[in-house]
N, C-alpha and C positions, 0 to 999 in steps of 0.2 A: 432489494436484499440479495437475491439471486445473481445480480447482474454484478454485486461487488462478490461477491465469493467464488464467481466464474472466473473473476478478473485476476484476482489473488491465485484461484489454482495454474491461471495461465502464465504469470509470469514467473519467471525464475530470479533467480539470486541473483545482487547484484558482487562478483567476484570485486575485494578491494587488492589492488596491483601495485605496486612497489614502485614509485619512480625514483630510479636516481638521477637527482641532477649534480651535470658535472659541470663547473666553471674552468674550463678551462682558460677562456679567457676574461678578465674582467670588461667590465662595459666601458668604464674608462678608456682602456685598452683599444678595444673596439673602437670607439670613440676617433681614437688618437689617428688610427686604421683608417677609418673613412674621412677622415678631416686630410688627411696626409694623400692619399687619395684621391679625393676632390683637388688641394692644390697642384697635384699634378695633371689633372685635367683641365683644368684651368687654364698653364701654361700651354697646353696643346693647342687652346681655340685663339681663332681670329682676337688681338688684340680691342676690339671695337666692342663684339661680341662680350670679352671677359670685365671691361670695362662696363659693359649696360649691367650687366647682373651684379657685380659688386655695389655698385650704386644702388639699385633696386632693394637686393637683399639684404644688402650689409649694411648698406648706409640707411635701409629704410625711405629714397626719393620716392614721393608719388607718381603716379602716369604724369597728370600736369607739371609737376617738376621738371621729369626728364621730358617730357614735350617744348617747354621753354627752353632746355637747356639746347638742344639739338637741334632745336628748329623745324621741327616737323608736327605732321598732326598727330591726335593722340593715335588713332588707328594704325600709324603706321610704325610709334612705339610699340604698341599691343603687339604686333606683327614682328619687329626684331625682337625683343622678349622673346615669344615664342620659337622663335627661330633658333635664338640663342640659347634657349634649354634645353631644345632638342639637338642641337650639338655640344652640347655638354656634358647630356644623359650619354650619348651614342660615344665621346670622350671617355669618359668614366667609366661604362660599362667593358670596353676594350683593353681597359686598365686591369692588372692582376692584384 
C-alpha cells in the first residue's frame, strides 16, 4: 500500500501535446517519387544486373528458375542478386 502511494507521489503528469500533422505530400505521391526514382536507378546499373532483379522481383522467378535459366549454380545466383542490390541501393541512393 505504501509502495503504490510513493509511486503515485513520484510521478508526474503526463502533459497531453498537440501534434500537427501536415501532409504535404500524399503517399501516392510519394509513392509515384520513389517508383520514378527507382526506374532511374535502374537505368544506371549493368544491363545484366537490371535484368536479374526484374525477374526476381517483378516477375516473381525463383533461385531454381533463374539457376536454370543462366546456367549457373544456385550459389552463384545468390551472389549476383546480392551484388545486384547493392548496386542498385548505392544507384538509388546517389539519385535526388
Amino acid at each position: 500500500r505504501n509502495k503504490e502511494r510513493n509511486m503515485s507521489d513520484k510521478s508526474s503528469p503526463i502533459e497531453k501535446s498537440e501534434h500537427k500533422v501536415t501532409e504535404d505530400i500524399s503517399d501516392d505521391a510519394l509513392f509515384d517519387l520513389r517508383s520514378e526514382k527507382l526506374k532511374r536507378a535502374l537505368e544506371l546499373i549493368d544491363p545484366d544486373d537490371k535484368k536479374l532483379l526484374l525477374l526476381k522481383y517483378q516477375d516473381d522467378v525463383s533461385i531454381k528458375e533463374l539457376q536454370a535459366l543462366m546456367e549457373i549454380g544456385e550459389s552463384a545466383v545468390k551472389m549476383r542478386l546480392k551484388r545486384a542490390k547493392s548496386r542498385i541501393v548505392e544507384s538509388y541512393n546517389t539519385l535526388e
